[in-house]
C-alpha positions in Angstrom: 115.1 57.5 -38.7 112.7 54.9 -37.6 111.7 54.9 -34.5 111.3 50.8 -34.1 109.6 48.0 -36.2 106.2 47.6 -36.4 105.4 45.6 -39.6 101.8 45.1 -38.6 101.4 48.9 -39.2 103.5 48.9 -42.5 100.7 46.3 -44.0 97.6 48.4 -42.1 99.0 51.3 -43.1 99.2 50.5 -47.3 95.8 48.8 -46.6 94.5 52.3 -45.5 96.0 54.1 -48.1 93.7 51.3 -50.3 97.4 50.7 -52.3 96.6 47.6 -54.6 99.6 45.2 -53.5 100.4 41.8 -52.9 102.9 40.3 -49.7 105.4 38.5 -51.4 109.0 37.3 -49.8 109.6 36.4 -46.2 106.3 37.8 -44.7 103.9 36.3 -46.9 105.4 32.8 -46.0 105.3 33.8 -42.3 101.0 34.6 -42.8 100.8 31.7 -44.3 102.4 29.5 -41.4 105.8 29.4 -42.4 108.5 29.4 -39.2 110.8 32.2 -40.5 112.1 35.3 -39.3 112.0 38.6 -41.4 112.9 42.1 -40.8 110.8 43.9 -44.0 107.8 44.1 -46.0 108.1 43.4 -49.3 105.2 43.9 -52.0 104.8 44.0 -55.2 102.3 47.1 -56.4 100.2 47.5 -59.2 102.0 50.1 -61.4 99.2 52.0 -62.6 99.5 55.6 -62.6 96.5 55.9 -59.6 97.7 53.4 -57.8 101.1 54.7 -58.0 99.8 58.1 -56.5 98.1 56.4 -53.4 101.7 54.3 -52.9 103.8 57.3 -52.9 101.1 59.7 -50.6 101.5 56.7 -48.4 104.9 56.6 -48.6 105.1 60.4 -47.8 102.9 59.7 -44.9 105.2 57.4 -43.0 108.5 59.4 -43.8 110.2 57.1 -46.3 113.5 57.6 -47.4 115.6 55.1 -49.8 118.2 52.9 -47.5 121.4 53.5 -48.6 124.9 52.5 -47.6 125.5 56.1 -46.8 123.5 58.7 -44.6 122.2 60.6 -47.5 118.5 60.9 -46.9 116.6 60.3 -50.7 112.8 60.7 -50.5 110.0 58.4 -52.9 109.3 59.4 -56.4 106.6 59.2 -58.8 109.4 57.4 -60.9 110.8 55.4 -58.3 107.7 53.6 -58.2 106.7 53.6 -62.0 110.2 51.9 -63.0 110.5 48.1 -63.1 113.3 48.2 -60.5 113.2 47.4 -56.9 113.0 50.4 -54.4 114.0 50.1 -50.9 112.9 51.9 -48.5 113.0 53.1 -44.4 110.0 53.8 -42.7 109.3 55.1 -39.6 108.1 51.6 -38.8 110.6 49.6 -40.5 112.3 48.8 -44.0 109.3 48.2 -46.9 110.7 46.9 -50.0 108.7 47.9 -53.7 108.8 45.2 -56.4 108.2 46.4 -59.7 108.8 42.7 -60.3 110.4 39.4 -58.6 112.1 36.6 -60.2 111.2 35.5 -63.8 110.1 39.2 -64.2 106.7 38.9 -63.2 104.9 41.5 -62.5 101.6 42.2 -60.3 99.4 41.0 -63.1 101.7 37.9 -63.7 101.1 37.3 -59.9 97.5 37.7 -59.0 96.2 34.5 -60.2 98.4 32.8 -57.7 97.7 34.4 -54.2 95.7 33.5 -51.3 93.5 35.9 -49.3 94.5 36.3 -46.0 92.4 38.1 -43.6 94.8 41.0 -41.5 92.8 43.1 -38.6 89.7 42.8 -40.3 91.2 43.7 -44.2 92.0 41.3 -46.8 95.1 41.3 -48.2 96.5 39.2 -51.3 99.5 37.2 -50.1 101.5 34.9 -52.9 100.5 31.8 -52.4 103.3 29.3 -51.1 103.4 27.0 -54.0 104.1 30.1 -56.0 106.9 31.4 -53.4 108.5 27.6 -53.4 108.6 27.4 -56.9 110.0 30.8 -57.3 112.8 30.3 -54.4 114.0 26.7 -55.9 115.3 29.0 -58.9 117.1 31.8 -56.5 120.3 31.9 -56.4 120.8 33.7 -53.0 121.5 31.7 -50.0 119.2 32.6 -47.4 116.4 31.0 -50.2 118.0 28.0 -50.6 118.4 27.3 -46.5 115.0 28.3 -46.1 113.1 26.0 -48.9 113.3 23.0 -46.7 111.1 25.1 -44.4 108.8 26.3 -46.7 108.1 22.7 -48.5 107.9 21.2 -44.6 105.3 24.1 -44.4 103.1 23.4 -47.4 102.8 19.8 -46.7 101.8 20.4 -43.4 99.4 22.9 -44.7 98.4 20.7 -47.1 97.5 17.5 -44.9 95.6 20.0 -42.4 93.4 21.6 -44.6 92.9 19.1 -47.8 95.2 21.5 -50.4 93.6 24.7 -49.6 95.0 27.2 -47.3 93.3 30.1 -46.6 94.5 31.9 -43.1 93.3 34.5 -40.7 96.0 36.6 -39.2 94.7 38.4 -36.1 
């Protein structure tokens, strides 16, 4: 079981493990100035077959298991993570979600053309940029995404006034 949340140390931990990922969902939009609450990590990885390895030795590391509705205790495959599902996952610092792909099926390569670099303890870290995030969340179809895009566009035009369109961040 985990033993509290500590997202900071899911995020320094996958930067350690030198996984190639980017922050996508509810965190990214919090590093990026966004006032919303979220209880996960979610990334989407890079499916090649190393980077794959350094995910799941990571994954190992922090005593995953897949969350499930019941208390069967699943660990982390090699085919978990080369799929293009999602896989869902405790840690023993909190709930990570792997993206194979988000909406519109895009896929880290898709993705990397439109994220920010955001500087976490010292690392850099590629974080979907807001636009992209906005843009992606007008088409969702689940709730909480449509209650929270208000926020999100309030956001980026704040964003956008302070620092003339570009939005780099620091996150200490």
């Amino acid at each position: 079981m985990p033993t509290g949340m500590d997202l900071s140390a899911v995020l320094e931990g996958l930067i350690k493990a030198d996984v190639n990922f980017i922050l996508v969902g509810g965190l990214a939009a919090v590093v990026q100035g966004a006032p919303v609450t979220t209880l996960d990590v979610d990334i989407v990885h890079q499916r090649s077959s190393e980077n794959i390895g350094k995910l799941l030795s990571f994954l190992k590391s922090v005593d995953s298991f897949h969350r499930r509705p019941d208390d069967k205790k699943i660990e982390p495959t090699k085919e978990d993570l080369s799929g293009k599902s999602h896989a869902l996952f405790s840690t023993r610092f909190g709930p990570l979600d792997v993206l194979a792909v988000i909406e519109e099926g895009k896929t880290y390569d898709h993705l990397i053309e439109h994220t920010v670099d955001v500087t976490f303890r010292g690392n850099t870290i590629k974080v979907l940029d807001l636009e992209t995030i906005i843009e992606l969340k007008k088409t969702s179809k689940d709730p909480k995404d449509k209650q929270r895009l208000p926020v999100l566009e309030e956001t980026l035009r704040q964003l956008q006034k302070t620092t003339g369109n570009e939005h780099d961040q620091s996150n200490q």
